[in-house]
C-alpha positions as CSV (number, residue, x, y, z in Angstrom):
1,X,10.0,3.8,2.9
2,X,8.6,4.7,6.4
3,X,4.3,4.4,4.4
4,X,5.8,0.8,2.8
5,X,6.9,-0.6,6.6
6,X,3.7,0.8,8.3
7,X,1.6,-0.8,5.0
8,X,3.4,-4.3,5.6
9,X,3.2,-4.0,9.6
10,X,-0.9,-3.2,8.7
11,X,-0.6,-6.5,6.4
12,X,0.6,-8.9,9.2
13,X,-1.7,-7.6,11.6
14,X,-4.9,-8.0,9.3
15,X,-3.4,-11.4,8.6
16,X,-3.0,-12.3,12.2
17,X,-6.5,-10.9,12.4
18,X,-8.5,-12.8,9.4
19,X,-6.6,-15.9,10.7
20,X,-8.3,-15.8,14.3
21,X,-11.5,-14.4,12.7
22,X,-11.5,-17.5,10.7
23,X,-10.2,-20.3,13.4
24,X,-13.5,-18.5,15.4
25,X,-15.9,-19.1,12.5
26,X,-15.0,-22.9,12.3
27,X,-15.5,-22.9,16.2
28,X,-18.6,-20.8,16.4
29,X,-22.2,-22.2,16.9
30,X,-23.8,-18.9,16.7
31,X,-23.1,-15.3,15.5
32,X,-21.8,-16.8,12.3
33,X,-22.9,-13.8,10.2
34,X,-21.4,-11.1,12.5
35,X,-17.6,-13.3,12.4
36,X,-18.5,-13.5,8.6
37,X,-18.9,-10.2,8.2
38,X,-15.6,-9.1,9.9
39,X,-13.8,-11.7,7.9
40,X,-14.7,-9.9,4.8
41,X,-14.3,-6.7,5.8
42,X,-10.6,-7.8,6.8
43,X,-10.1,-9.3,3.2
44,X,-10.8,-6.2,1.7
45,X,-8.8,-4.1,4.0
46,X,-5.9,-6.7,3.1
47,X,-6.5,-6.4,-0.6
48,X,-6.3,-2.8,-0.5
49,X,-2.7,-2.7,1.6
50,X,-1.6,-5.2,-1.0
51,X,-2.6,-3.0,-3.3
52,X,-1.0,-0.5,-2.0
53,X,2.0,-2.0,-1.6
54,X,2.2,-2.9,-5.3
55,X,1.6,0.8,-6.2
56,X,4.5,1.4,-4.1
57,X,7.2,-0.9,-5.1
58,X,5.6,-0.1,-8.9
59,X,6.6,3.6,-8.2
């Protein structure tokens, strides 16, 4: 139980995160592929907690 709070406390904060990584993008004028970059890298930290997650609750 203790893995699945820390996996869903690691979910908000990467959503938090790809959130302000993406209200930045629409802002930005330049560095575009650096804040694109991050953005993806975020998504596939958050696919791989969801994953997770499923595993989890799957048993």
């Amino acid at each position: 139980m203790e893995l699945q709070r820390r996996l869903k406390r690691a979910l908000s904060a990467v959503e938090d995160a790809t959130s302000s990584l993406q209200n930045a993008r629409r802002k930005a004028d330049s560095g575009r592929s650096d804040i694109d970059r991050a953005i993806n890298e975020l998504d596939d930290a958050e696919t791989d907690i969801r994953r997770a997650l499923r595993e989890l609750r799957n048993g």
